[in-house]
LOBA-387698 format. One line per field, with one value per residue (C-alpha): x, y, z. Coordinates in steps of 0.02 Angstrom, whole numbers, plus 32768, in hexadecimal, padded with zeros to 4 digits. Each point is the difference from the previous one (the first is absolute). Layout:
N
X = c(X, ...)
Y = c(Y, ...)
Z = c(Z, ...)
END
This chain:
572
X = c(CB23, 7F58, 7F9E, 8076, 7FC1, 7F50, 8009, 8035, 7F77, 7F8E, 8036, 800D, 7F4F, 7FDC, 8051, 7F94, 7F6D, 8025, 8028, 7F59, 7F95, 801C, 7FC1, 7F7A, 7FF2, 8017, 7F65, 7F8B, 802C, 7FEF, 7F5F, 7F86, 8033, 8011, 7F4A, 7FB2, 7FBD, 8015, 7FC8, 80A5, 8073, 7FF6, 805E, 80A2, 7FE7, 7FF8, 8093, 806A, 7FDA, 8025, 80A5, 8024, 7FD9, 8068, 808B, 8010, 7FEA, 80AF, 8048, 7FD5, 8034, 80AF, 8019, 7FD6, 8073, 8090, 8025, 802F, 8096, 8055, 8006, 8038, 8085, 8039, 8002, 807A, 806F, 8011, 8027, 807B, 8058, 800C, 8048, 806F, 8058, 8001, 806D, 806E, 80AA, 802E, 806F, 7F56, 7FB1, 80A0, 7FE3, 7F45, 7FBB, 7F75, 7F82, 8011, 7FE0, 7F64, 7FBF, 7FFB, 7FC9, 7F5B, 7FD8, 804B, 7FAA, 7F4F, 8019, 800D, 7F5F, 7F9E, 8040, 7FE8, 7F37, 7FD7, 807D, 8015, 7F53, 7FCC, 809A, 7FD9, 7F40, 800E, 8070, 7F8D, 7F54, 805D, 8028, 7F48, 7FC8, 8064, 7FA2, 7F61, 8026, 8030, 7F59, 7F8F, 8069, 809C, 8028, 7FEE, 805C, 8093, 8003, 7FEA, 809B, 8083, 7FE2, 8017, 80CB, 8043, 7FBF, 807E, 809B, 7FF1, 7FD9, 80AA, 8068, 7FA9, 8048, 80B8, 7FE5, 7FA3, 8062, 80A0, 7FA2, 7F99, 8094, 8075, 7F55, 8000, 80A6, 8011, 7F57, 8078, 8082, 7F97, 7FAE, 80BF, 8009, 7F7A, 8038, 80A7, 7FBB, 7F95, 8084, 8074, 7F85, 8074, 8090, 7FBB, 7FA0, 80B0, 805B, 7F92, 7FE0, 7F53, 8000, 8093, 7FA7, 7F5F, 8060, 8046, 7F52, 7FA7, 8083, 7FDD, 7F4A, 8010, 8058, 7F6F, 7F74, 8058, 7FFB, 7F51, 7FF1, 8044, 7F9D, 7F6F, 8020, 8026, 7F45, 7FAF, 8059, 7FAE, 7F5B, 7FE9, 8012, 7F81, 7F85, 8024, 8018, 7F40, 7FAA, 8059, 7FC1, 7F54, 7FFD, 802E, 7F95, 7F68, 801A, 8023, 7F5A, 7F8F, 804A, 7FCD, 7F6E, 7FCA, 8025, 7F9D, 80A2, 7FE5, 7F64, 7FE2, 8003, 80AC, 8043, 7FB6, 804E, 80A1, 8021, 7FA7, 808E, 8076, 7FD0, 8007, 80C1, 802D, 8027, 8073, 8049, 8037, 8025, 8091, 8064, 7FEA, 8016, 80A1, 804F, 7FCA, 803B, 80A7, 800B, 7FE0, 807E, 808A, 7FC5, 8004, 80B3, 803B, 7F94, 8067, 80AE, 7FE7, 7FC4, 8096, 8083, 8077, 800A, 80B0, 7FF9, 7F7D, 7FE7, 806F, 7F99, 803B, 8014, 805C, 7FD3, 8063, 7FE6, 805A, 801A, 8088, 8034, 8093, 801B, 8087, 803E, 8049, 8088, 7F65, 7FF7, 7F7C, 7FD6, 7F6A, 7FBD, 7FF6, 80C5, 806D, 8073, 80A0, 7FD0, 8038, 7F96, 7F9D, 8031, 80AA, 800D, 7FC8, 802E, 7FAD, 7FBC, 7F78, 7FFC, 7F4B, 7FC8, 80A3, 7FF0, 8061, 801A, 801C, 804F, 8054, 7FF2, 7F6E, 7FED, 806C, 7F5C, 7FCB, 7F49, 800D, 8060, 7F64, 7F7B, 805E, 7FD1, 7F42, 800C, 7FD0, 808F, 8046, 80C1, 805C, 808E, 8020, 7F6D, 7FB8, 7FD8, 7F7F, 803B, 8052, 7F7E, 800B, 7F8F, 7FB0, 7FE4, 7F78, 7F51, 7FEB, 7F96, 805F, 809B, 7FB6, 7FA8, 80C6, 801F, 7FE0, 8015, 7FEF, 8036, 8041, 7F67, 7F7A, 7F76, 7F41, 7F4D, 7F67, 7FC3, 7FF0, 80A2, 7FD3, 8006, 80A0, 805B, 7FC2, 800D, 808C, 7FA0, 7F42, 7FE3, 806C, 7FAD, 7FD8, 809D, 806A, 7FCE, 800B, 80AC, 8040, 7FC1, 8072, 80A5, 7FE3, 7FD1, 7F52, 7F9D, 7FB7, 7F9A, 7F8D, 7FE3, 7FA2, 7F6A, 7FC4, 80B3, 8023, 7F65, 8036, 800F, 80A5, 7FCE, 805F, 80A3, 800D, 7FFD, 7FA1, 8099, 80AC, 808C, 8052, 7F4B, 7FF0, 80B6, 7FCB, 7F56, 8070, 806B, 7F8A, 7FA5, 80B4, 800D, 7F38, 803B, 8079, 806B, 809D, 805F, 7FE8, 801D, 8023, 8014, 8038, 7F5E, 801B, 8047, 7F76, 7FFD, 8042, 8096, 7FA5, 7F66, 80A4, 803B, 7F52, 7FEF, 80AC, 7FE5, 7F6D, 8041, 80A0, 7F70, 7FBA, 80A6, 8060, 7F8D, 7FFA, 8064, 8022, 804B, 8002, 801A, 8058, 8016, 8025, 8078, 7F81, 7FAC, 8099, 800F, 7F72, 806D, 806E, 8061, 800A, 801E, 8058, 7FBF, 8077, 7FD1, 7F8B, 8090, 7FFB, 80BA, 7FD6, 7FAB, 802C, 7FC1, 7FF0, 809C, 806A, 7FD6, 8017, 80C6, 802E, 7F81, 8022, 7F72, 7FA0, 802D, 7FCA, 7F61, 7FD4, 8056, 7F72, 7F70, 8022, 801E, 7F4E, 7FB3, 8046, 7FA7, 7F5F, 8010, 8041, 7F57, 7F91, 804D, 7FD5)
Y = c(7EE3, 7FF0, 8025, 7F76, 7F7C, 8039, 7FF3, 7F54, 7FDD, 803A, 7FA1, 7F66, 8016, 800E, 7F56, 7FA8, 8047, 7FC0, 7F5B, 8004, 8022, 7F4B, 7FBB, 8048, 7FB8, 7F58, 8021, 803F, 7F73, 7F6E, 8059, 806E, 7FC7, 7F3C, 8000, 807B, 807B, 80AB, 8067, 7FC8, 804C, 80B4, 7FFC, 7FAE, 8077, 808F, 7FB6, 8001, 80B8, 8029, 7FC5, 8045, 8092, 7FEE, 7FC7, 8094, 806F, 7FA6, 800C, 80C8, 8012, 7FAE, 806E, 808C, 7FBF, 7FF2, 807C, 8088, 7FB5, 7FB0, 80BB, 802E, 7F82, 803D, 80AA, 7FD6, 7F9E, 8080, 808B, 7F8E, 7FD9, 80C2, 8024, 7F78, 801B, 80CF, 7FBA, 7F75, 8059, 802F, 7F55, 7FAC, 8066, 7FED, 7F4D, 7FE9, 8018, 8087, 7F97, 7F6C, 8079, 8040, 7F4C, 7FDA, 80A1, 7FDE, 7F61, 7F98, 805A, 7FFF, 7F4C, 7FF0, 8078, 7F9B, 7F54, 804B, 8036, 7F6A, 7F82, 7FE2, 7FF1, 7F91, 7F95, 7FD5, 7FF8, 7F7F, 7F99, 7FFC, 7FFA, 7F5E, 7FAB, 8021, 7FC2, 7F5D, 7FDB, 8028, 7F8E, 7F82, 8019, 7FD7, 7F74, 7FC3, 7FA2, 8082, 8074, 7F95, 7FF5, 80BE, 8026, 7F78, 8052, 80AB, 7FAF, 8038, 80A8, 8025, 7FA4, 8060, 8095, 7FF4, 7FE8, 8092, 8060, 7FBE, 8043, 80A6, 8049, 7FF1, 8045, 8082, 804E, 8001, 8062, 8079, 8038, 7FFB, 807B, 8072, 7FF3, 8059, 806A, 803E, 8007, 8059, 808A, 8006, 8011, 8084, 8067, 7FE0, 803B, 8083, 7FA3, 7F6F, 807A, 8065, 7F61, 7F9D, 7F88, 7FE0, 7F69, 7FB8, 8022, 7FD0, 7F48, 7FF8, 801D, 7F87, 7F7D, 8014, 800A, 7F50, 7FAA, 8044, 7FC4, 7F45, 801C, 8021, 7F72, 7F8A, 8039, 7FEB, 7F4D, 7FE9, 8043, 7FB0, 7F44, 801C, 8035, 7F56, 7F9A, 8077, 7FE1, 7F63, 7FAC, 803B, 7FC1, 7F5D, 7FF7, 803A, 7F6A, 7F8A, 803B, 8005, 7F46, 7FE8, 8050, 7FBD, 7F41, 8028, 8045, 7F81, 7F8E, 807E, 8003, 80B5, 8070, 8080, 8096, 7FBC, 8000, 80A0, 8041, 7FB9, 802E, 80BB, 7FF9, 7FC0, 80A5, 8072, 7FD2, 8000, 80CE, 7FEB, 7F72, 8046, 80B6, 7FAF, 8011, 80B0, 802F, 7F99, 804B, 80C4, 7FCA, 7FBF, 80AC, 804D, 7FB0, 8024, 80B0, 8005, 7FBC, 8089, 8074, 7FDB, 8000, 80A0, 8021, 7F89, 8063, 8038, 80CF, 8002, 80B8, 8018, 8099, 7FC2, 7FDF, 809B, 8091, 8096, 80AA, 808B, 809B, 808F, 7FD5, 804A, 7F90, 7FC3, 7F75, 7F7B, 7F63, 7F90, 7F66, 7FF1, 7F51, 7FCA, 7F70, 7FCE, 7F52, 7F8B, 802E, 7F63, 800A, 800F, 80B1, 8092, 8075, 8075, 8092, 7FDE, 805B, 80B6, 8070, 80AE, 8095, 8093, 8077, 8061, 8075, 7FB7, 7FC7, 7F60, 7FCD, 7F52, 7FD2, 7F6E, 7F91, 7F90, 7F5E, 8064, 7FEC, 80B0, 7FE4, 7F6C, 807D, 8067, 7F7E, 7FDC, 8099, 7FDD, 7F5A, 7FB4, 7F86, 7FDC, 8017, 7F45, 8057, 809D, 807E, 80A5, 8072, 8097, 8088, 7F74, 7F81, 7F68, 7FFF, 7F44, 8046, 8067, 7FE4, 7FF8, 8083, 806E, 7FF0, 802B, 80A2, 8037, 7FB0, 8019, 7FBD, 8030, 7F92, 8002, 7F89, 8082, 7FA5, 8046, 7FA0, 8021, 808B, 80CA, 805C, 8050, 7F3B, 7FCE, 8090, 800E, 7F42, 7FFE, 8093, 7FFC, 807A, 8085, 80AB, 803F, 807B, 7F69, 7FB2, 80A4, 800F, 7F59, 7FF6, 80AE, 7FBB, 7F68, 807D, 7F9B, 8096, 7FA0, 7FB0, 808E, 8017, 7F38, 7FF2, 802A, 801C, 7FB0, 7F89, 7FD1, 7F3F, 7FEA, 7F32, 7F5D, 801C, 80AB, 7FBB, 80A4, 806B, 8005, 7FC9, 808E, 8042, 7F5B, 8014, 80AF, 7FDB, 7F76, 807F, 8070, 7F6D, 7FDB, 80BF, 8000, 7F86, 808C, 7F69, 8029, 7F8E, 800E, 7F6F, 8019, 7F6D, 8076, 8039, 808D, 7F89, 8021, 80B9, 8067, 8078, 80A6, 7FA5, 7FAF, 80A5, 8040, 7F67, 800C, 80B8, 7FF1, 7F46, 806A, 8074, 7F58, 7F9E, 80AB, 7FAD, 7F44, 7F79, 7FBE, 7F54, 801D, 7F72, 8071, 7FCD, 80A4, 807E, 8080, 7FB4, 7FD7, 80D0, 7FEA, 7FAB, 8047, 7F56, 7F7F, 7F39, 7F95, 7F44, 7F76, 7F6E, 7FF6, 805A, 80DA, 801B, 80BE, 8089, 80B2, 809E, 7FF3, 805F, 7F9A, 7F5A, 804F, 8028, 7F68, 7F67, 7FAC, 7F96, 8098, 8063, 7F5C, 7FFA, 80AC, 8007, 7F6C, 805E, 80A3, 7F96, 7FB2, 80AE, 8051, 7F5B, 801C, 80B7, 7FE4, 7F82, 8094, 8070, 7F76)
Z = c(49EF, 8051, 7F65, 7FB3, 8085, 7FE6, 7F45, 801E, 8063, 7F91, 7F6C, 807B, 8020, 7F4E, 7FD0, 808C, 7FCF, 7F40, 8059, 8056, 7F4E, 7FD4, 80AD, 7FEC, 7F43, 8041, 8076, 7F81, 7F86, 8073, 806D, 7F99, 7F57, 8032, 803C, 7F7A, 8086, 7FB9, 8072, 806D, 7F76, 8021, 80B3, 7FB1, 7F70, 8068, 805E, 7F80, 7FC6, 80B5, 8002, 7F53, 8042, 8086, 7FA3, 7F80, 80B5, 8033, 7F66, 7FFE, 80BB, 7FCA, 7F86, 805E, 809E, 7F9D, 7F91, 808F, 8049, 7F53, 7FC4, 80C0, 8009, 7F43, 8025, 80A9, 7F9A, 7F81, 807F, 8048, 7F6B, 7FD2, 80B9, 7FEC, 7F5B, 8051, 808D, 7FAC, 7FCA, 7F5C, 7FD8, 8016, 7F6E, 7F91, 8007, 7FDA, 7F4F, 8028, 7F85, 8095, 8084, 7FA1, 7FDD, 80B1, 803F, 7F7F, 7FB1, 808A, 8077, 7FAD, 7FFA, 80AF, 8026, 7F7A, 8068, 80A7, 7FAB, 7FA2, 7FF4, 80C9, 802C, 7F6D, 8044, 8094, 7FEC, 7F71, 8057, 808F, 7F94, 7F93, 80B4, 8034, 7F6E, 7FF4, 809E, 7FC0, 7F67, 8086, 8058, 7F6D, 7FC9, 8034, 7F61, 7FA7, 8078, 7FED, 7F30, 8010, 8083, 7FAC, 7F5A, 8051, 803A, 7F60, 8002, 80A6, 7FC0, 7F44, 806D, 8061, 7F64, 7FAD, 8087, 7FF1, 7F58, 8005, 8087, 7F93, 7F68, 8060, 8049, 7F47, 7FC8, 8087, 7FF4, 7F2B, 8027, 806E, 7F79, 7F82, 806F, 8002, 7F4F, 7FCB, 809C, 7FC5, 7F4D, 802B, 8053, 7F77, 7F77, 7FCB, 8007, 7F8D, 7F75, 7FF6, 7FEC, 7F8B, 808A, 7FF9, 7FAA, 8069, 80A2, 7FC9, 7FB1, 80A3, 8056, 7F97, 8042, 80B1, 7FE4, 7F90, 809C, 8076, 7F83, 800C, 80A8, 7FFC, 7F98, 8076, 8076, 7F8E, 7FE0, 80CE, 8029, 7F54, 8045, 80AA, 7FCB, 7F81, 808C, 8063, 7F88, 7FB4, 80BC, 8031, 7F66, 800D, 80BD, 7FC4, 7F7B, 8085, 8086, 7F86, 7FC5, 80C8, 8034, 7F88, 8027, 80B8, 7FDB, 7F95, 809E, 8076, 805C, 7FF3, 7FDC, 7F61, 807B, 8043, 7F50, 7FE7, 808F, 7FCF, 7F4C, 8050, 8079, 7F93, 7F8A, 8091, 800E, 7F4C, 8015, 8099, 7FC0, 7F4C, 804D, 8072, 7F4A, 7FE7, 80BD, 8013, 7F70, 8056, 80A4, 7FC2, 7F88, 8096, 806F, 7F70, 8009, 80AD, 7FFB, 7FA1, 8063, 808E, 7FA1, 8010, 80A2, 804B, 7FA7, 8087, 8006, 802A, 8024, 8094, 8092, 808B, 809C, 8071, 7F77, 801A, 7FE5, 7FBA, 8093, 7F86, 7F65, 7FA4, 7F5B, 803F, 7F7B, 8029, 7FA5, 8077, 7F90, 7FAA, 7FA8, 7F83, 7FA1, 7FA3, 8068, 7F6F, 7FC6, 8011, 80B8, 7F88, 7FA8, 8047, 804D, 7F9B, 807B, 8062, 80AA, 7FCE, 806F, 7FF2, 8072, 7FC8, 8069, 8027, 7F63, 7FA5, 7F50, 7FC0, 7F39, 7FEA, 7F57, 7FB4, 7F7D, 7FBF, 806F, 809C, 8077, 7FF9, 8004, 8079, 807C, 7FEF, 8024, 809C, 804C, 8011, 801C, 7F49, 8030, 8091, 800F, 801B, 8069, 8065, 8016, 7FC0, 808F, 7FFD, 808E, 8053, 7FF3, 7FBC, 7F52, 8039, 80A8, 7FB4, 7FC4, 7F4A, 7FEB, 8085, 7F95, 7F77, 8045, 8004, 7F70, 7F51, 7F52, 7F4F, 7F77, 7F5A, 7FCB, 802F, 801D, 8012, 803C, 7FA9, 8071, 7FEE, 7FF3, 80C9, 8026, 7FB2, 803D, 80AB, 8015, 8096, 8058, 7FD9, 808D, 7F91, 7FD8, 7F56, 8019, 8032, 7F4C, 7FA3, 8051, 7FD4, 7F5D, 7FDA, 804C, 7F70, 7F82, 7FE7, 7FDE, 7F5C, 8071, 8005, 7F3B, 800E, 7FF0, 80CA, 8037, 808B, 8013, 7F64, 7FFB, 7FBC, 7FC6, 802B, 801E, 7FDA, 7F2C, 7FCD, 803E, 7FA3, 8052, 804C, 8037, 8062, 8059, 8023, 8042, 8084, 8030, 8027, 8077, 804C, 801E, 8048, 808B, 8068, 8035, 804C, 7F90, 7F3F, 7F9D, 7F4A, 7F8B, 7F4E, 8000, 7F72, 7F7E, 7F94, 800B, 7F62, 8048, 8014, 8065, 807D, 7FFB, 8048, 8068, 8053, 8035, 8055, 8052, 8051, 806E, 8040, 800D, 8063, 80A9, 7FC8, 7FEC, 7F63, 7FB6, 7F33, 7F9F, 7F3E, 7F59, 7FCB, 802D, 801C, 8084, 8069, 7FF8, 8090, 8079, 8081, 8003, 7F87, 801B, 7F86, 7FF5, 7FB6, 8007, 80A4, 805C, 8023, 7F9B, 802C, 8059, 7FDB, 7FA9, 7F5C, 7FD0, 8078, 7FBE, 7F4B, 802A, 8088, 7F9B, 7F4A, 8011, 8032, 7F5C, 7FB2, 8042, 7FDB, 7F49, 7FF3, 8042, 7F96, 7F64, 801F, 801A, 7F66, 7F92, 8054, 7FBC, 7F5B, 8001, 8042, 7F7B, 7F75)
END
């Protein structure tokens, strides 16, 4: 902030100076020029190139000052915005559009940096140089001074209805700008989906909508900024005209000299800048305040699930998994629906494997993002070796812990990267390893195998390769607890086959919780759980719960009539 302060210096210096110019006018004018001595002209002459020299100096030196720390303070922000929406839990993110996060993690922000650089300083040096120069208008000729500051009175009053105004509007703007940030993200994504659909022109009807509301936004802030700048200029010429007629009346009754209305109108010129530019900086500093507003919606949002202040530490871990009357509810479901998960009740012991299956809608995957702490359970606990889940850091837990979901998803980085993501310390044989257990050995026919960069979100992969490619970075972690989310659903049934094999050598020493929808995969379990309705109806082998459970036979009747379509669609 230094440079800030010495930027503002700087350009305070180069307002006084400008002030100055026309003193010095008013000396050469009523001295030199007065008597008709010319050889007394060439000191205020060189005067004034001196201090327009030394103006354009300041000017430089402010620029110079300030650009540093608006690009600093950005940069901060920026970082702290990333780290924040890292640590804020997933209900957070399911919330937020991800076009409003990305329109305040860039154009709000760049406003900021270009008000902290420019907008700022001007700000509070044009305030200053105006008040300085009122009393240098005041100096040469109070009359005057006076016509000059009364007409200046309705400059302030439109300037504090212009911003009961452009706030409102600046703010609608902002966020309709986040709104189609979202849409053209979520159109992107969905390019696919809309060219298979015929959808195009629907999406892009339903763009052109959005962007028609921003561009009356725009317009209204147009008209806002256009209403404030008429008086601007119109209020200066009309004190101009007055002051003129003014000045030459006194003048005419050598109540005041030609060098003091020299001076003055000088002056008077001098002032015109900061006096027109408070339109233009009052509408970036209230844009910036909106922005900052929504900066900061952000930055206030409370993480609800935080490192407690004393963790614990797992000594031995085993992969003792244990569900505890587990409750769950989502925090923005109304007090009188039941709970999404209803007092589960369930124990994995170390290197066990555990199928959860059930119905659509039973809370399978929600069980699942329990276990890392995605959510946070509403009731009872889930305890790792006999700890406590919430008792442990974040990224302890999830060390022991991890996931792989059914919606595989991929960053734009090199295959190595994406797979080696929970352990980046790994080994080439610890990647070459993983990468066999999820039968992802296609990575090496790309074009430089695994530095291959497989593009945003995986897109340049087919489905199944991206579900095998997050298996194989679940399987790259070693946790003691594996997580898995029906993360072959997109494999044909010979490639599961493949995938399954090599998944029983690494689940005979882990443990296991598999979220099936197909028979097959509960074949991997030594113990399966049956989910009704947020409540465990059953735990037993598979063959057990086939004789003693209707719902059971239900359940997978449903899953093998779903895996013979898929075939008969592979077939076709």
């Amino acid at each position: 902030m230094p440079r800030i302060y010495l930027g503002m210096v700087s350009a305070l210096i180069a307002a006084l100076v400008a002030l100055l110019i026309p003193q010095v006018l008013r000396a050469l004018v009523d001295g030199p020029l007065q008597d008709g001595d010319s050889s007394q002209i060439w000191w205020p002459v060189a005067a004034v190139l001196g201090l327009g020299v030394l103006e354009a100096v300041m000017i430089w030196f402010r620029r110079w000052f300030v650009l540093q720390p608006g690009t600093h303070v950005e940069a901060d922000l920026r970082n702290s915005l990333y780290k924040q929406l890292q640590d804020l839990p997933v209900n957070f993110h399911d919330r937020w559009a991800s076009g409003q996060l990305l329109s305040r993690a860039v154009s709000d922000l760049n406003l900021v940096r270009r008000w902290i650089s420019f907008g700022i300083v001007l700000l509070v040096v044009n305030t200053i140089t105006i008040l300085i120069g009122f009393v240098f208008l005041l100096s040469i000729s109070w009359i005057l001074g006076v016509v000059f500051v009364l007409c200046s009175i309705p400059l302030w009053i439109y300037g504090y209805l212009f911003e009961q105004k452009y706030s409102v509007v600046a703010r609608r703007s902002q966020d309709q700008a986040g709104d189609l940030a979202t849409a053209v993200e979520e159109s992107v994504h969905g390019i696919r989906v809309l060219k298979a659909f015929g959808r195009g022109p629907h999406a892009l009807k339903n763009f052109a909508s959005q962007a028609e509301d921003l561009r009356g936004t725009e317009i209204e802030k147009a008209k806002a900024i256009a209403g404030i700048w008429l008086w601007l200029l119109m209020v200066p010429d009309v004190t101009f005209g007055l002051c003129l007629l003014g000045g030459v009346w006194l003048a005419a009754a050598d109540q005041i000299s030609v060098g003091q209305l020299v001076a003055f109108f000088a002056t008077a010129t001098v002032l015109r800048f900061p006096v027109e530019s408070i339109g233009f900086l009052l509408s970036m500093t209230f844009d910036t305040r909106t922005a900052a507003d929504r900066f900061f919606e952000v930055m206030d949002a409370k993480n609800t699930i935080v490192d407690p202040e004393h963790p614990k530490t797992i000594a031995k871990p085993e992969g003792r998994l244990v569900f505890d009357d587990v409750h769950f509810r989502y925090s923005d479901s109304p007090s009188q629906y039941d709970d999404l998960l209803d007092g589960i009740d369930l124990e994995l012991e170390p290197g066990e494997t555990m199928a959860v299956v059930g119905l659509t809608g039973s809370g399978k995957s929600t069980l699942t993002a329990l276990t890392t702490r995605l959510y946070d359970v509403t009731g009872g606990a889930i305890r790792l070796d006999g700890v406590d889940i919430r008792d442990l850091g974040r990224l302890d837990l999830r060390t022991h812990i991890a996931m792989a979901f059914e919606d595989a998803t991929l960053f734009s980085a090199s295959v190595r990267d994406n797979v080696m993501l929970g352990r980046p310390e790994g080994s080439d044989a610890d990647l070459a390893e993983a990468l066999d257990i999820a039968q992802a050995d296609f990575v090496y026919d790309l074009p430089f195998g695994i530095d291959t960069k497989v593009g945003e979100e995986g897109l340049s992969l087919s489905g199944g390769q991206r579900q095998r490619l997050a298996l194989a970075r679940a399987v790259a972690a070693r946790p003691e607890v594996l997580v898995l989310d029906d993360p072959l659903s997109a494999l044909d049934v010979d490639t599961e086959a493949l995938v399954e094999a090599a998944l029983r050598r690494v689940l005979a020493s882990t443990t296991a919780l598999i979220v099936a929808h197909r028979p097959s995969t509960v074949m991997l379990a030594d113990r399966v759980a049956l989910l009704e309705r947020g409540r465990i109806a059953a735990v037993g082998r598979h063959s057990e719960l086939l004789e003693s459970s209707d719902h059971y036979r239900f359940v997978i009747s449903s899953l093998e009539d779903e895996e013979k379509r898929e075939a008969q669609e592979v077939t076709a």
